[in-house]
N, C-alpha and C positions, 0 to 999 in steps of 0.2 A: 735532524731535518736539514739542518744546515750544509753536511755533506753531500744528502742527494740533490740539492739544490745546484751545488759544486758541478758536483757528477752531471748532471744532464746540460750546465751550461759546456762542460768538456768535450761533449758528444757534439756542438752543436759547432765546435771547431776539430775542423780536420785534422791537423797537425797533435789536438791534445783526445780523440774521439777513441784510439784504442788505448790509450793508459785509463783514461775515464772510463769507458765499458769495464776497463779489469778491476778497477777501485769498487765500480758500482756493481760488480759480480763478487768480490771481495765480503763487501758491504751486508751483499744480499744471504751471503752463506752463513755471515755471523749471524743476522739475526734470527736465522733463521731455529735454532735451536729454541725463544725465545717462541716463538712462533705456535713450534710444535707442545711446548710445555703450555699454554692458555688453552690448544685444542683438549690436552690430557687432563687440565682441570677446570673445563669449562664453567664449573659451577661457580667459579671464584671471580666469574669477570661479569657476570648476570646482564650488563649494558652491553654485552658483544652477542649477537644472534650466534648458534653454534652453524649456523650456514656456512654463516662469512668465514668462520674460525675452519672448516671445513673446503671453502672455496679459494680461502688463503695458500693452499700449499702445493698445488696444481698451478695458480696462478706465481707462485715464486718458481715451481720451475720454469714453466713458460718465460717467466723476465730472465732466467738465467742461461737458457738457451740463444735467447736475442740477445744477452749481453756477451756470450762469448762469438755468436755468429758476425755480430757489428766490431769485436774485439780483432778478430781473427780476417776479414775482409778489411778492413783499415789497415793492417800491416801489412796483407797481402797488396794492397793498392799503394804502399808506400815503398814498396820493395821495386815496382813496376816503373 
C-alpha cells in the first residue's frame, strides 16, 4: 500500500509524473497475476463478491492504459 501511495504522490509532481506512472504500471502488472488467480478460485475468498473479482480486470487495464498514456505525455512534455 505504501508504494501506491508513493506512486500517486509522484504523479502529482511533474518532474517525478512519468517514472511514477511506469513504477505504478509496473506495480499494476505484478499484481496482477494475483488478481486473476482469486477470479479462478473464487470459492476460496467467499468475502469478495465474484462481481468485483470480475470487475477487477477490465478495470486493471483501464489503469494501465492511463498509466502508460500520462507516462508517455510527461516525457513527450519534457522533451518539448
Amino acid at each position: 500500500m505504501r508504494s501506491e501511495l508513493l506512486g500517486a504522490a509522484g504523479l502529482a509532481i511533474r518532474s517525478n509524473r512519468s517514472p511514477a506512472a511506469w513504477s505504478l504500471f509496473a506495480l499494476t502488472v505484478a499484481v496482477t497475476p494475483a488478481n486473476v488467480h482469486m477470479l479462478q478460485h473464487a470459492s476460496d475468498f467467499p468475502s469478495v463478491p465474484v462481481w468485483l473479482l470480475v470487475a477487477r480486470l477490465p478495470l486493471q487495464a483501464a489503469l494501465l492504459a492511463l498509466l502508460a498514456w500520462v507516462a508517455m505525455r510527461s516525457l513527450n512534455r519534457n522533451r518539448n
